[in-house]
VEXPA-238409 format. One record per atom (N, C-alpha, C, CB): residue number from 1; atom name; x, y, z. Coordinates in Angstrom, 2 decimals. Glycine has a CB too. Example, Ala and Ser with C-alpha at 12.3 -4.5 7.8 and 13.67 -1.06 7.14 Angstrom:
! residues 2
<atom><gupa>1</gupa><vomi>N</vomi><xx>13.19</xx><yy>-5.69</yy><zz>7.80</zz></atom>
<atom><gupa>1</gupa><vomi>CA</vomi><xx>12.30</xx><yy>-4.50</yy><zz>7.80</zz></atom>
<atom><gupa>1</gupa><vomi>C</vomi><xx>13.20</xx><yy>-3.30</yy><zz>7.80</zz></atom>
<atom><gupa>1</gupa><vomi>CB</vomi><xx>11.31</xx><yy>-4.47</yy><zz>9.05</zz></atom>
<atom><gupa>2</gupa><vomi>N</vomi><xx>12.85</xx><yy>-2.25</yy><zz>7.08</zz></atom>
<atom><gupa>2</gupa><vomi>CA</vomi><xx>13.67</xx><yy>-1.06</yy><zz>7.14</zz></atom>
<atom><gupa>2</gupa><vomi>C</vomi><xx>12.90</xx><yy>0.03</yy><zz>7.87</zz></atom>
<atom><gupa>2</gupa><vomi>CB</vomi><xx>14.08</xx><yy>-0.60</yy><zz>5.72</zz></atom>
//
This chain:
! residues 58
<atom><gupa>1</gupa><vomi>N</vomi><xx>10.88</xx><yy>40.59</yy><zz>43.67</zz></atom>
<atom><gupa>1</gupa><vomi>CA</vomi><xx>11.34</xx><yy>41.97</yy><zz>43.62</zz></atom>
<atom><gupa>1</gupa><vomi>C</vomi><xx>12.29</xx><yy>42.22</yy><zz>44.77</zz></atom>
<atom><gupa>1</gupa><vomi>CB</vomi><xx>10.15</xx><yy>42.94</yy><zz>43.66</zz></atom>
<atom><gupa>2</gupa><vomi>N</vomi><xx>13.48</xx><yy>43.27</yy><zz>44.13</zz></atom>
<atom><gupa>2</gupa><vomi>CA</vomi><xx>14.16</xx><yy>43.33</yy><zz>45.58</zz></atom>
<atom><gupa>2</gupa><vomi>C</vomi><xx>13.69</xx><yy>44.16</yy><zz>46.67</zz></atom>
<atom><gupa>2</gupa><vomi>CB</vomi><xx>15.47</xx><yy>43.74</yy><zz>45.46</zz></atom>
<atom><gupa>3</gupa><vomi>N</vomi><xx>14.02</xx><yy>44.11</yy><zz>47.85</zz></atom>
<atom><gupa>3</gupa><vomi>CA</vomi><xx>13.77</xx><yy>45.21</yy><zz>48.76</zz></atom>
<atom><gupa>3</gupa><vomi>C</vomi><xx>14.90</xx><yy>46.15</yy><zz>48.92</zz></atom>
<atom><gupa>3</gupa><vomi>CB</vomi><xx>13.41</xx><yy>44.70</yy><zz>50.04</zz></atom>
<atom><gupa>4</gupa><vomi>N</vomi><xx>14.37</xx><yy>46.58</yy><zz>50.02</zz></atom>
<atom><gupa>4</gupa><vomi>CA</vomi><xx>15.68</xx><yy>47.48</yy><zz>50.56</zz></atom>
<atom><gupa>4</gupa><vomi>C</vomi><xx>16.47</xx><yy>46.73</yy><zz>51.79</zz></atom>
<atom><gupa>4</gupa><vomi>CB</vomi><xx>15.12</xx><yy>49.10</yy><zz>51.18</zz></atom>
<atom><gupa>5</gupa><vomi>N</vomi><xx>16.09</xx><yy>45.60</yy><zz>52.19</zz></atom>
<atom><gupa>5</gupa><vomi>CA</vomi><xx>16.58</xx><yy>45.01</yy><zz>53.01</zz></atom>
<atom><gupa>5</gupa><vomi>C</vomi><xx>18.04</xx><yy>44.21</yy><zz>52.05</zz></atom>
<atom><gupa>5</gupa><vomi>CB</vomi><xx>15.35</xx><yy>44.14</yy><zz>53.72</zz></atom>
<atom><gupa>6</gupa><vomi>N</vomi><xx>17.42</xx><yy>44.23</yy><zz>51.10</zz></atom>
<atom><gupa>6</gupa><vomi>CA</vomi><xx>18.18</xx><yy>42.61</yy><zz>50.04</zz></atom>
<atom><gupa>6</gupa><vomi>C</vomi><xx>19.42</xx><yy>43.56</yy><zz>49.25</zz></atom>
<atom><gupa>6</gupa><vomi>CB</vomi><xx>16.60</xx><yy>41.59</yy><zz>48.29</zz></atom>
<atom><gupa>7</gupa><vomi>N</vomi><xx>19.17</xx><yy>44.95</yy><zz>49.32</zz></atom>
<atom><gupa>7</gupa><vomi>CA</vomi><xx>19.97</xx><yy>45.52</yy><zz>48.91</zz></atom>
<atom><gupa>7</gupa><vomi>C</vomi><xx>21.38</xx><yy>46.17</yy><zz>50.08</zz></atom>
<atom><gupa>7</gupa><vomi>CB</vomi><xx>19.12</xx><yy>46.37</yy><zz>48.20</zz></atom>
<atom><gupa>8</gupa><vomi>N</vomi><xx>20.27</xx><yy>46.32</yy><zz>51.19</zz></atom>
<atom><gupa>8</gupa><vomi>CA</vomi><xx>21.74</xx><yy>46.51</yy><zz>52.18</zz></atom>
<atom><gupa>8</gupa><vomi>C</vomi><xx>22.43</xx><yy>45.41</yy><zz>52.54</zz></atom>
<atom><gupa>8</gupa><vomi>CB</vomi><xx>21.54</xx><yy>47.13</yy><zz>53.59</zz></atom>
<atom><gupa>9</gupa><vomi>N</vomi><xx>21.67</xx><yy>44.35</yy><zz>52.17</zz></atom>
<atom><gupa>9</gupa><vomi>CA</vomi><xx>22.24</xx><yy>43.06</yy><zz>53.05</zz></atom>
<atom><gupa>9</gupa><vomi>C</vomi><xx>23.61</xx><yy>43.12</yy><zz>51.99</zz></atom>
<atom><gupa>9</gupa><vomi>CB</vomi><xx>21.05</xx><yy>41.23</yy><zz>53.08</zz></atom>
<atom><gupa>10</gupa><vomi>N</vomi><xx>23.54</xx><yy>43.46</yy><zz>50.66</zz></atom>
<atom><gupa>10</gupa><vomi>CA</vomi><xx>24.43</xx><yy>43.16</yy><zz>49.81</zz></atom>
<atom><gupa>10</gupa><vomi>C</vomi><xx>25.55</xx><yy>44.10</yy><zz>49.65</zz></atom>
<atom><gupa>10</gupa><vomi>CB</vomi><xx>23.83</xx><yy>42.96</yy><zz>48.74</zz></atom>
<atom><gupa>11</gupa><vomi>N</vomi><xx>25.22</xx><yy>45.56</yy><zz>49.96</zz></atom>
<atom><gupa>11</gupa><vomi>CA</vomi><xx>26.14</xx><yy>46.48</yy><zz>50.34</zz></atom>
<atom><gupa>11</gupa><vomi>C</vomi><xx>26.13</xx><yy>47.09</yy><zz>51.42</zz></atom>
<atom><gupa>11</gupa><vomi>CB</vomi><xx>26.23</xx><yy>47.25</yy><zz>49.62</zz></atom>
<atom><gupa>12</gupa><vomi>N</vomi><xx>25.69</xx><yy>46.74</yy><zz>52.79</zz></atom>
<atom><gupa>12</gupa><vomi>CA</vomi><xx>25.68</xx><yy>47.60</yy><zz>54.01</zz></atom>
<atom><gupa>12</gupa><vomi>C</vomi><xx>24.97</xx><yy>48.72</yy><zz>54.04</zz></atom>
<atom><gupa>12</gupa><vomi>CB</vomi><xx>26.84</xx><yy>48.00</yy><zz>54.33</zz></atom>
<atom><gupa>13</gupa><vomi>N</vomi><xx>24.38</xx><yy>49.26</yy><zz>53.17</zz></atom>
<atom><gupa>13</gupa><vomi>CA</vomi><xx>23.73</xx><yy>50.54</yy><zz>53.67</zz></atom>
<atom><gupa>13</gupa><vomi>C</vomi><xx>22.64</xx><yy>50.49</yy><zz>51.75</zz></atom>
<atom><gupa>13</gupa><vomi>CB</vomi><xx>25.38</xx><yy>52.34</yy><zz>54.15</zz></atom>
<atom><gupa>14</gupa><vomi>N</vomi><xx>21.94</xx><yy>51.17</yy><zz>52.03</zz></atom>
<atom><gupa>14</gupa><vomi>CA</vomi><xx>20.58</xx><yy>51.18</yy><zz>51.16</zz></atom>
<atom><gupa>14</gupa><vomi>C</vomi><xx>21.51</xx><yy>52.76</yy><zz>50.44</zz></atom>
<atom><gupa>14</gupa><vomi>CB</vomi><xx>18.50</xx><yy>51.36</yy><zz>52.32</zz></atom>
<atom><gupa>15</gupa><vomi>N</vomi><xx>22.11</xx><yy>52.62</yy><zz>48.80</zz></atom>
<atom><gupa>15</gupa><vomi>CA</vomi><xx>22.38</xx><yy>54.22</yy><zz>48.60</zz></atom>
<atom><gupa>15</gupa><vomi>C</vomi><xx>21.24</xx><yy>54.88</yy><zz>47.92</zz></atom>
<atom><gupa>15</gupa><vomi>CB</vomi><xx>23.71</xx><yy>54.54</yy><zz>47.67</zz></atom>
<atom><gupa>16</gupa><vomi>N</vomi><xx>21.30</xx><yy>55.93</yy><zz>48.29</zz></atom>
<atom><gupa>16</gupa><vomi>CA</vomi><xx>20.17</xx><yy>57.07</yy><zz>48.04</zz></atom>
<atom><gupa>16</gupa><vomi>C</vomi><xx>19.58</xx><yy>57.07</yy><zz>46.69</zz></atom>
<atom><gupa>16</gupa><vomi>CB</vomi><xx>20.75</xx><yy>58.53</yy><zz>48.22</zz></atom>
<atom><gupa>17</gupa><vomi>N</vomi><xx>20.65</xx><yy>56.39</yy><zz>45.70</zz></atom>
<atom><gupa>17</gupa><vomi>CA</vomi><xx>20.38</xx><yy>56.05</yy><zz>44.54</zz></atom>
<atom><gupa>17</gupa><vomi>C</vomi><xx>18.90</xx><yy>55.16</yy><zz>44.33</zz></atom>
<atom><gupa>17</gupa><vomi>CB</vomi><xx>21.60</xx><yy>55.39</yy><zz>44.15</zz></atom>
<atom><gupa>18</gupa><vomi>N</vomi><xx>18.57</xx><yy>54.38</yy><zz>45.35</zz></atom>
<atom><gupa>18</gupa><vomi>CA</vomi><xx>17.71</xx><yy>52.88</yy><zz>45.09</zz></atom>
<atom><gupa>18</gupa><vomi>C</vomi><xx>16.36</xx><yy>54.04</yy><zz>46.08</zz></atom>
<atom><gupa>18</gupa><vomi>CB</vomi><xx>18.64</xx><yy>50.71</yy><zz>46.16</zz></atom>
<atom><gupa>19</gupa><vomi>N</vomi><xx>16.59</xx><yy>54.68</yy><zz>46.72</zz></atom>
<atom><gupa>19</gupa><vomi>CA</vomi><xx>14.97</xx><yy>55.30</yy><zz>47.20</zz></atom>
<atom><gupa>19</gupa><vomi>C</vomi><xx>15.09</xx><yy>56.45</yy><zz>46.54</zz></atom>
<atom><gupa>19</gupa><vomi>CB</vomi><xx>14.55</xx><yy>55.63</yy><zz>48.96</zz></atom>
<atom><gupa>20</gupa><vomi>N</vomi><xx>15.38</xx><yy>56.73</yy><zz>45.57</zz></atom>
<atom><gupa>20</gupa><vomi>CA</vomi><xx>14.68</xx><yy>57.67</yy><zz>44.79</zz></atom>
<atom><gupa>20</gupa><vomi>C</vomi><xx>12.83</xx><yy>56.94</yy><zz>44.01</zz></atom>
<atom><gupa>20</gupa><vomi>CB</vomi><xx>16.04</xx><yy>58.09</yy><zz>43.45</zz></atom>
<atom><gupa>21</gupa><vomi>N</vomi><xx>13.71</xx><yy>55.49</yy><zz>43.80</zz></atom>
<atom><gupa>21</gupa><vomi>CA</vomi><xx>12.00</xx><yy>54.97</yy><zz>43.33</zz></atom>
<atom><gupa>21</gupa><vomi>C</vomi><xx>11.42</xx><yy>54.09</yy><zz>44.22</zz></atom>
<atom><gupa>21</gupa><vomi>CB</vomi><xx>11.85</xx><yy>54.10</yy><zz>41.88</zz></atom>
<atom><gupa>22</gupa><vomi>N</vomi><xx>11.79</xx><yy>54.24</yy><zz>45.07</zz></atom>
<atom><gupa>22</gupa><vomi>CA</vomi><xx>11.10</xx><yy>53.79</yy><zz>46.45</zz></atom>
<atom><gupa>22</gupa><vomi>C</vomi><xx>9.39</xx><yy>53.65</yy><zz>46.06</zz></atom>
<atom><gupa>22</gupa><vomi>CB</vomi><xx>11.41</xx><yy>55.14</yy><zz>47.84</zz></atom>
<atom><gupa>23</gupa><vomi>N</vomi><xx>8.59</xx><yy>54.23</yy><zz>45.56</zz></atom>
<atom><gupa>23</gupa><vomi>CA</vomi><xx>7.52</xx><yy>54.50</yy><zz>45.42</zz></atom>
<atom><gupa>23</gupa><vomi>C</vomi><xx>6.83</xx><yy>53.34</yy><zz>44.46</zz></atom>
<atom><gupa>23</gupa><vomi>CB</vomi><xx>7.52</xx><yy>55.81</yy><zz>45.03</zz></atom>
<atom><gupa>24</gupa><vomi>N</vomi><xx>7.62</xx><yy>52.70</yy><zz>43.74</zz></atom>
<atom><gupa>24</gupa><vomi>CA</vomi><xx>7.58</xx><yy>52.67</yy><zz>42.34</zz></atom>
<atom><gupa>24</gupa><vomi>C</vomi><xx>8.61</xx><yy>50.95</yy><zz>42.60</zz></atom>
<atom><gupa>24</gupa><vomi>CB</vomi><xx>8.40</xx><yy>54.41</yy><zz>41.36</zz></atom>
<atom><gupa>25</gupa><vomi>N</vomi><xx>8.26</xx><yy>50.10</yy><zz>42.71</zz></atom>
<atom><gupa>25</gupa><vomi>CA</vomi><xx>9.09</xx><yy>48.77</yy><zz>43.07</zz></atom>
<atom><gupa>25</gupa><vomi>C</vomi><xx>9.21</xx><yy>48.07</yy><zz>41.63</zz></atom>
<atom><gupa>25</gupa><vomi>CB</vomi><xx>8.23</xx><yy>47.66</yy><zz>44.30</zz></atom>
<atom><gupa>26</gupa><vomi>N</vomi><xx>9.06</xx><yy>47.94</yy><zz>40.52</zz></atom>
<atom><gupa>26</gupa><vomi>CA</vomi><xx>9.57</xx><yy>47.62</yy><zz>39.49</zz></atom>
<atom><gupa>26</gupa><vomi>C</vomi><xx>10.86</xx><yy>48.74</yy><zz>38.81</zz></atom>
<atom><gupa>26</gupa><vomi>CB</vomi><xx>8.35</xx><yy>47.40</yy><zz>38.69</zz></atom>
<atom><gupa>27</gupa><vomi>N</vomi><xx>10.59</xx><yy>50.18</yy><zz>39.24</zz></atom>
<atom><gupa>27</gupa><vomi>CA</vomi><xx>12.25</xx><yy>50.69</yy><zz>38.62</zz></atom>
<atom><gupa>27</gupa><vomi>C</vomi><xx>12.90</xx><yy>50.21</yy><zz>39.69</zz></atom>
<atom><gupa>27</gupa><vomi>CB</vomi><xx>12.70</xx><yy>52.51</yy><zz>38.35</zz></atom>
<atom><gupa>28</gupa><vomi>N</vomi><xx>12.98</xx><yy>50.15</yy><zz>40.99</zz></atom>
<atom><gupa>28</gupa><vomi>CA</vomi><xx>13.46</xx><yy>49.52</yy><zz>41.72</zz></atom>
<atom><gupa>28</gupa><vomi>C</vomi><xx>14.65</xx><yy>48.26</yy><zz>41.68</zz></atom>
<atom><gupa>28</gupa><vomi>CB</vomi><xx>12.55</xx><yy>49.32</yy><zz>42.07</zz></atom>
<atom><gupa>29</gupa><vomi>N</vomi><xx>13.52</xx><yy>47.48</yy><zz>41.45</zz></atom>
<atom><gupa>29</gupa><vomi>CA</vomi><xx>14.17</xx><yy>46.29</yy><zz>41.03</zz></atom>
<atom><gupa>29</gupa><vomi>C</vomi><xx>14.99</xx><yy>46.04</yy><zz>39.53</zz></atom>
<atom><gupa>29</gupa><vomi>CB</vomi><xx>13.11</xx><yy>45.39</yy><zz>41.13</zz></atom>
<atom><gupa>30</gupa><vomi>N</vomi><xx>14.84</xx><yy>47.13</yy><zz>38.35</zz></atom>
<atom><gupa>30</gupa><vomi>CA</vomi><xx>15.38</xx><yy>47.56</yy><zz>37.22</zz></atom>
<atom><gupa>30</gupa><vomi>C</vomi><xx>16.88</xx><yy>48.09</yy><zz>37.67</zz></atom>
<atom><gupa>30</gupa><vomi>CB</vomi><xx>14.42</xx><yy>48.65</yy><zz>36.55</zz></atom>
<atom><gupa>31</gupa><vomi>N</vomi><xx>16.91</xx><yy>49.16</yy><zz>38.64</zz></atom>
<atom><gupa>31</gupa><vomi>CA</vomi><xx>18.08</xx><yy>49.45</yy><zz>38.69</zz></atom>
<atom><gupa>31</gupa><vomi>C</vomi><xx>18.91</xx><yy>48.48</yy><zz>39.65</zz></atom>
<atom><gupa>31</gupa><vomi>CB</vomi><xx>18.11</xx><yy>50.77</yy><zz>38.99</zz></atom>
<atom><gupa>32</gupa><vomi>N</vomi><xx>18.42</xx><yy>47.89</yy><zz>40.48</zz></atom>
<atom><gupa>32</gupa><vomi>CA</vomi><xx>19.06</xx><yy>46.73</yy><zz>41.41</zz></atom>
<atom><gupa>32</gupa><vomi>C</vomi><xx>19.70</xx><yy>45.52</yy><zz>40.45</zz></atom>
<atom><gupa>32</gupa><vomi>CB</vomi><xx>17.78</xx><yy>46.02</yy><zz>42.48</zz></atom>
<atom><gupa>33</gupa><vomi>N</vomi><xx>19.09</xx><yy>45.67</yy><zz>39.51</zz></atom>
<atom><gupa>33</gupa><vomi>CA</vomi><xx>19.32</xx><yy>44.44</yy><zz>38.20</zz></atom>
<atom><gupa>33</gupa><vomi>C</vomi><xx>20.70</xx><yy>44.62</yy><zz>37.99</zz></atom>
<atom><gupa>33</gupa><vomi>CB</vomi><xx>18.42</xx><yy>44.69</yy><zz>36.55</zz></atom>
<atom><gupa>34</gupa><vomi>N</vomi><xx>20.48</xx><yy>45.99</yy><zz>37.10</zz></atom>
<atom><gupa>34</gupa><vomi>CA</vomi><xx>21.61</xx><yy>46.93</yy><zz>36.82</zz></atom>
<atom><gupa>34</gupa><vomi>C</vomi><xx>22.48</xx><yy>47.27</yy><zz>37.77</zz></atom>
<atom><gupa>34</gupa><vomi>CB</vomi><xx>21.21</xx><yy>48.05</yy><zz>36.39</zz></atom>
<atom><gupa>35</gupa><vomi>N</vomi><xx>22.69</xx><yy>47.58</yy><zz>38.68</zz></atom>
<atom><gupa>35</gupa><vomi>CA</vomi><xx>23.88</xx><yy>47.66</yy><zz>39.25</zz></atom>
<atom><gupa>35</gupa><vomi>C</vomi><xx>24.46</xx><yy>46.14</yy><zz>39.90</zz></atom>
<atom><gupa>35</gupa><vomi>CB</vomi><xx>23.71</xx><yy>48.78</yy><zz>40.29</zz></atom>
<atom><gupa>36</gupa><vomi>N</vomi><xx>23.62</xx><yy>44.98</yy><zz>39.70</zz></atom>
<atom><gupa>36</gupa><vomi>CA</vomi><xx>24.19</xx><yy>43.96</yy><zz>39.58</zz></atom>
<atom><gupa>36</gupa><vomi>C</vomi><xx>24.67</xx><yy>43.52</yy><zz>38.66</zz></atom>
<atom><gupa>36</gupa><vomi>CB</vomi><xx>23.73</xx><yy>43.35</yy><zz>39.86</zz></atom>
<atom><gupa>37</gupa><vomi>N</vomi><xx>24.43</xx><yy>43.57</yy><zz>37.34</zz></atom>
<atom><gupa>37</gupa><vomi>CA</vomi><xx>24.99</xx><yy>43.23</yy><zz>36.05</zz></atom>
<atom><gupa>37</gupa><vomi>C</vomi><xx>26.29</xx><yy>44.30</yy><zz>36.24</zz></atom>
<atom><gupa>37</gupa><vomi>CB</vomi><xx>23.83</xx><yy>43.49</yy><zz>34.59</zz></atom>
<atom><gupa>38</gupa><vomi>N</vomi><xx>25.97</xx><yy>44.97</yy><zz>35.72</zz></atom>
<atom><gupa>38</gupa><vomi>CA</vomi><xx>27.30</xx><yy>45.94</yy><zz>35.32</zz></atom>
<atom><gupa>38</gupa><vomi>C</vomi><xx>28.52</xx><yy>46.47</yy><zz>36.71</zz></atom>
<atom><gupa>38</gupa><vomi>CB</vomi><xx>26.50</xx><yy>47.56</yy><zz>34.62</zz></atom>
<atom><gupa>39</gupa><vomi>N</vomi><xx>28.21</xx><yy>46.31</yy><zz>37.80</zz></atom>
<atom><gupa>39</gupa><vomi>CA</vomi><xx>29.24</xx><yy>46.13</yy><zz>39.05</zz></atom>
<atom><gupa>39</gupa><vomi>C</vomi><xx>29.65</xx><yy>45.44</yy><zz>39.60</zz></atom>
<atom><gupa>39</gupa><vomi>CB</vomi><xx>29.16</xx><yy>46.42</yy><zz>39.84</zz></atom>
<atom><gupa>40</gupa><vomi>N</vomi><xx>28.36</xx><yy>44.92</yy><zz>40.79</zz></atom>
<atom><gupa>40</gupa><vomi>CA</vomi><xx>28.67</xx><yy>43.28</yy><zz>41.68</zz></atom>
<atom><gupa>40</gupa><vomi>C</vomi><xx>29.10</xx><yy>42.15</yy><zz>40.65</zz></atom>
<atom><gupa>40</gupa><vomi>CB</vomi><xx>27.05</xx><yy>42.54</yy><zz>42.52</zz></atom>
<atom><gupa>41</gupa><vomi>N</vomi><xx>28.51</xx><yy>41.83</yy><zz>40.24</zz></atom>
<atom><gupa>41</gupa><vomi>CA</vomi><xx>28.30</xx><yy>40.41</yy><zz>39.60</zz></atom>
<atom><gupa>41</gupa><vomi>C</vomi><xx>29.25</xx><yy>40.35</yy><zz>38.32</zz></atom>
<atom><gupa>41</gupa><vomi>CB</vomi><xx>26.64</xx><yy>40.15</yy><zz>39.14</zz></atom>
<atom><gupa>42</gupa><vomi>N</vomi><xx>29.85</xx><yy>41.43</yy><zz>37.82</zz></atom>
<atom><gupa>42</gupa><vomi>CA</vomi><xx>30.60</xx><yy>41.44</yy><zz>36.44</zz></atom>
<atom><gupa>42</gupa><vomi>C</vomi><xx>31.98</xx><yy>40.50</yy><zz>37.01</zz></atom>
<atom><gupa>42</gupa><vomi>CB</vomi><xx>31.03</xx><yy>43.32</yy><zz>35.77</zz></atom>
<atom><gupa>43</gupa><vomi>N</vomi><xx>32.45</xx><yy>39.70</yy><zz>35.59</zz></atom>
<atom><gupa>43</gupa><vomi>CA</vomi><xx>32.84</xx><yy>38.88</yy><zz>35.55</zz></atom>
<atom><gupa>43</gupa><vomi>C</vomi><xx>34.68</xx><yy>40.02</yy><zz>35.16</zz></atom>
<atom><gupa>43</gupa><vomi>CB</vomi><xx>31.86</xx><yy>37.75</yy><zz>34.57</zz></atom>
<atom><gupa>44</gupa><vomi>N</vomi><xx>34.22</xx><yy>41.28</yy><zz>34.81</zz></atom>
<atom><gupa>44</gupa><vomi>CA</vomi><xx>35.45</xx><yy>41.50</yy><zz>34.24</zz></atom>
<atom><gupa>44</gupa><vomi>C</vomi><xx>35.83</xx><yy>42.66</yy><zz>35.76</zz></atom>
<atom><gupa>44</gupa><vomi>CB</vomi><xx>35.36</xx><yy>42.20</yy><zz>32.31</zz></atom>
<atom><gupa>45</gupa><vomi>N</vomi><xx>37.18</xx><yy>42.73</yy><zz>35.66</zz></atom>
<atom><gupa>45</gupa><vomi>CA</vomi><xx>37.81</xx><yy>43.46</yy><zz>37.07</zz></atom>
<atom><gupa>45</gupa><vomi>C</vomi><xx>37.44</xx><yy>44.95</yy><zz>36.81</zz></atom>
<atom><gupa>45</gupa><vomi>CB</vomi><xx>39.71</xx><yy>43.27</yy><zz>37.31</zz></atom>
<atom><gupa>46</gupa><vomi>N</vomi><xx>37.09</xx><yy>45.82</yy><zz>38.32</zz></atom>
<atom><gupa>46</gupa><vomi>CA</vomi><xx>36.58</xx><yy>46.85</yy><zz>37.77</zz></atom>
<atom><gupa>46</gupa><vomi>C</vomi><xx>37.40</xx><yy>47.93</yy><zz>37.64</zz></atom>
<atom><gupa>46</gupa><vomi>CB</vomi><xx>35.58</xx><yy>47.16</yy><zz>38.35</zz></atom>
<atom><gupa>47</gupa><vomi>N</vomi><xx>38.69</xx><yy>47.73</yy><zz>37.39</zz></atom>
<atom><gupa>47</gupa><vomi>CA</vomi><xx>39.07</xx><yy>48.75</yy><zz>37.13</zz></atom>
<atom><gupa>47</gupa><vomi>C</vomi><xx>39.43</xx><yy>48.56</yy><zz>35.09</zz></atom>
<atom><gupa>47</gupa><vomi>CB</vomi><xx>40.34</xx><yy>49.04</yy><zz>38.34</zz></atom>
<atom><gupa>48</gupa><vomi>N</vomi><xx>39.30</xx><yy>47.02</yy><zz>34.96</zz></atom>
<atom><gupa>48</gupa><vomi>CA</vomi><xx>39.15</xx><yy>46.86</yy><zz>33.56</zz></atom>
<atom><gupa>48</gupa><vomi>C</vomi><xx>37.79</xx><yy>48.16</yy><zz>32.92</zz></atom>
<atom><gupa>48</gupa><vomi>CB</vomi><xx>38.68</xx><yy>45.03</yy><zz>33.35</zz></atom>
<atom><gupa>49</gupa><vomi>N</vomi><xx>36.51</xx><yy>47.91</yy><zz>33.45</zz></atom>
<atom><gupa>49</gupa><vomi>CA</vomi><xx>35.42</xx><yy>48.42</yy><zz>33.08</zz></atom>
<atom><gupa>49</gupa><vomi>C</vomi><xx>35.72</xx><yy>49.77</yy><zz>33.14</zz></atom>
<atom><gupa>49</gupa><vomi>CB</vomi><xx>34.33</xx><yy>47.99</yy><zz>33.77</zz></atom>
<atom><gupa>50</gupa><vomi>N</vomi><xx>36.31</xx><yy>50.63</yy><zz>33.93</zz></atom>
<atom><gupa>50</gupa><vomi>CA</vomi><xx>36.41</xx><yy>52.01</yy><zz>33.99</zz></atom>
<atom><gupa>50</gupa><vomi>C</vomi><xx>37.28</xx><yy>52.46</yy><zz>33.01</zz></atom>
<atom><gupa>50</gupa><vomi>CB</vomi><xx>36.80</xx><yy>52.46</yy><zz>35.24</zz></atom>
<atom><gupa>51</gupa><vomi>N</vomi><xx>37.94</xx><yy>51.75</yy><zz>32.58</zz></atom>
<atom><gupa>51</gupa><vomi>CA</vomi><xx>38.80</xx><yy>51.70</yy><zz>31.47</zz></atom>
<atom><gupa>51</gupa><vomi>C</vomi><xx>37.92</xx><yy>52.17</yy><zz>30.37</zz></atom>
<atom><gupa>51</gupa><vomi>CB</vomi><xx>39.43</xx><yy>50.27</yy><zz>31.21</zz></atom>
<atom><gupa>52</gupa><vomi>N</vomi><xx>37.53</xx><yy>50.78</yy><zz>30.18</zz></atom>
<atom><gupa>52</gupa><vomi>CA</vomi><xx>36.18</xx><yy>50.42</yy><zz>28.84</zz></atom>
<atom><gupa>52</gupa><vomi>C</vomi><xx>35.80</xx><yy>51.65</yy><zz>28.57</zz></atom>
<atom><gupa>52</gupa><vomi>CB</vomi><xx>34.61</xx><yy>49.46</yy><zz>29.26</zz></atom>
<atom><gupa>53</gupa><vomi>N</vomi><xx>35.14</xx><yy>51.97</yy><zz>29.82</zz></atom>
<atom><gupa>53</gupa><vomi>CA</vomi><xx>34.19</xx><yy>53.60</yy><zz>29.86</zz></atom>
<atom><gupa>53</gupa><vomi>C</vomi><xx>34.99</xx><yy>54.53</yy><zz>29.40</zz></atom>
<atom><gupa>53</gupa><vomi>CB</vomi><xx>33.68</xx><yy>54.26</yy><zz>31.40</zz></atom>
<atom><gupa>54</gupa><vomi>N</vomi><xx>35.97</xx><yy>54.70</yy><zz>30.42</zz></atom>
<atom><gupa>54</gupa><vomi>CA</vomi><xx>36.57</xx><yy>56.19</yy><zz>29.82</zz></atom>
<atom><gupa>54</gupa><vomi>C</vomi><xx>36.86</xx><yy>55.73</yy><zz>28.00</zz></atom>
<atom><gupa>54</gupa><vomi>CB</vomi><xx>38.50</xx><yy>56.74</yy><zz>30.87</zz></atom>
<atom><gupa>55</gupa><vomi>N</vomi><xx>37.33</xx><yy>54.39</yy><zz>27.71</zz></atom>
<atom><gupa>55</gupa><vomi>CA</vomi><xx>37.89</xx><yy>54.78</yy><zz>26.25</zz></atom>
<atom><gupa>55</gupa><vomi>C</vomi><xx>36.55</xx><yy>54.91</yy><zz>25.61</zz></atom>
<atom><gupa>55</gupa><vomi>CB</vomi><xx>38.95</xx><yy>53.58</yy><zz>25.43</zz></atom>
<atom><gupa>56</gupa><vomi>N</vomi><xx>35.43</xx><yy>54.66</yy><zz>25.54</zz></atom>
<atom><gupa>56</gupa><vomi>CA</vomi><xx>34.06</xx><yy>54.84</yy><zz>25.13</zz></atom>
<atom><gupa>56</gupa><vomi>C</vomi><xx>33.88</xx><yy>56.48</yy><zz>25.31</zz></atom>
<atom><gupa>56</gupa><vomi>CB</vomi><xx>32.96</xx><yy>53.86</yy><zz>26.09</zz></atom>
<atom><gupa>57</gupa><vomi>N</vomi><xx>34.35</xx><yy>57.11</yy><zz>26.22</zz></atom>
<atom><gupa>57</gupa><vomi>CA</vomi><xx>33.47</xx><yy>58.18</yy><zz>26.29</zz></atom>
<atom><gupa>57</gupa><vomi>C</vomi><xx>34.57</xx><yy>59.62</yy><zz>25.58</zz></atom>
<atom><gupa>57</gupa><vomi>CB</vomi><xx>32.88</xx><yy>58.33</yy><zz>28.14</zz></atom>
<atom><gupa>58</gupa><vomi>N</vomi><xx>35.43</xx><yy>59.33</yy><zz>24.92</zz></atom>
<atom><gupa>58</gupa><vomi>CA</vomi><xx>36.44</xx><yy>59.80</yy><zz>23.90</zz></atom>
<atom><gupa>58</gupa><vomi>C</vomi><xx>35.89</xx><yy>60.47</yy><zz>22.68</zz></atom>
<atom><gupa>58</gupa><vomi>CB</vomi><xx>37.24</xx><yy>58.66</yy><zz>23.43</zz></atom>
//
């Protein structure tokens, strides 16, 4: 499971977003997943993806 250490180490600062379930270490690690899949780790450039989105949300 991640911490909050494993998450600043990866962006410098812990966002307020990830201790909302502070309490609760499996959504935790759900949304740490997720903002690794779909941000860090995406294979496509992100201003491709914001693209994607906005034409999705039409």
């Amino acid at each position: 499971m991640p911490s909050h250490k494993e998450i600043e180490q990866r962006l410098g600062v812990v966002p307020n977003f990830f201790w909302l379930a502070s309490n609760t270490p499996e959504i935790t690690m759900n949304l740490w997943g997720f903002a690794k899949f779909a941000y860090l780790d995406s294979p496509l450039p992100s201003l491709s993806g914001l693209t994607q989105l906005a034409q999705c949300d039409r």
